[in-house]
N, C-alpha and C positions, 0 to 999 in steps of 0.2 A: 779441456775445451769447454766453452761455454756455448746454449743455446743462440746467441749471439753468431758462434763462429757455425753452427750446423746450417744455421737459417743463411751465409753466406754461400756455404758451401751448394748447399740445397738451388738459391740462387743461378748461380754459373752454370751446375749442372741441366738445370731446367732450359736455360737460354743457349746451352751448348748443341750445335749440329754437327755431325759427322763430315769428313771430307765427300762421303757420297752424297750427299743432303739427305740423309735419314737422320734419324733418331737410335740407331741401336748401337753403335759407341757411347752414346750416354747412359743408355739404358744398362750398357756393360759395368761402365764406372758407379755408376751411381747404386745397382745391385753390391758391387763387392763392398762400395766405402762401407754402404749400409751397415754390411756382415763387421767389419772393421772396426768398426764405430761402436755395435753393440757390443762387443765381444772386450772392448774399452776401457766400456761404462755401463756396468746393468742397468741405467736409468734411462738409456738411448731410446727413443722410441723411434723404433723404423717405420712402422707404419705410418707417420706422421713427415717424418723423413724422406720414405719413396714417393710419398704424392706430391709436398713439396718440391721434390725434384723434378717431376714430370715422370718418372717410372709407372707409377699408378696412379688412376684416372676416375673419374665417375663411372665410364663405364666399363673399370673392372671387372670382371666378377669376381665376386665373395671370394672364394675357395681359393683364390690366385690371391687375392688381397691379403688373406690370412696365411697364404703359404708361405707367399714371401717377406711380409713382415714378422714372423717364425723362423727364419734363417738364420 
């Protein structure tokens, strides 16, 4: 896959709402691809990936930020 297809991916996932109108079916998908995707390509960066996606935010915290792009 090319950064091309991540940043699509990343896309949809960000613009996707749940059938409840939440966010945490995306935030389900968009954790696992994550894991998926680096496990791939050692060159994945999820970090850059989850926030793309809408998983992680500005106002993250750290600790979270780092845990879960370390998955």
């Amino acid at each position: 896959m090319t950064r091309k297809d991540y940043e699509l991916i990343a896309k949809v996932l960000r613009d996707f709402v749940g059938d409840s109108g939440d966010s945490i079916d995306r935030d389900k998908i968009a954790f696992a691809l994550s894991k998926a995707l680096a496990q791939e390509n050692p060159r994945f960066d999820a970090k850059r990936f989850l926030f793309a996606s809408g998983f992680l935010n500005e106002f993250t915290p750290a600790r979270f930020v780092d845990w879960a792009s370390n998955q």
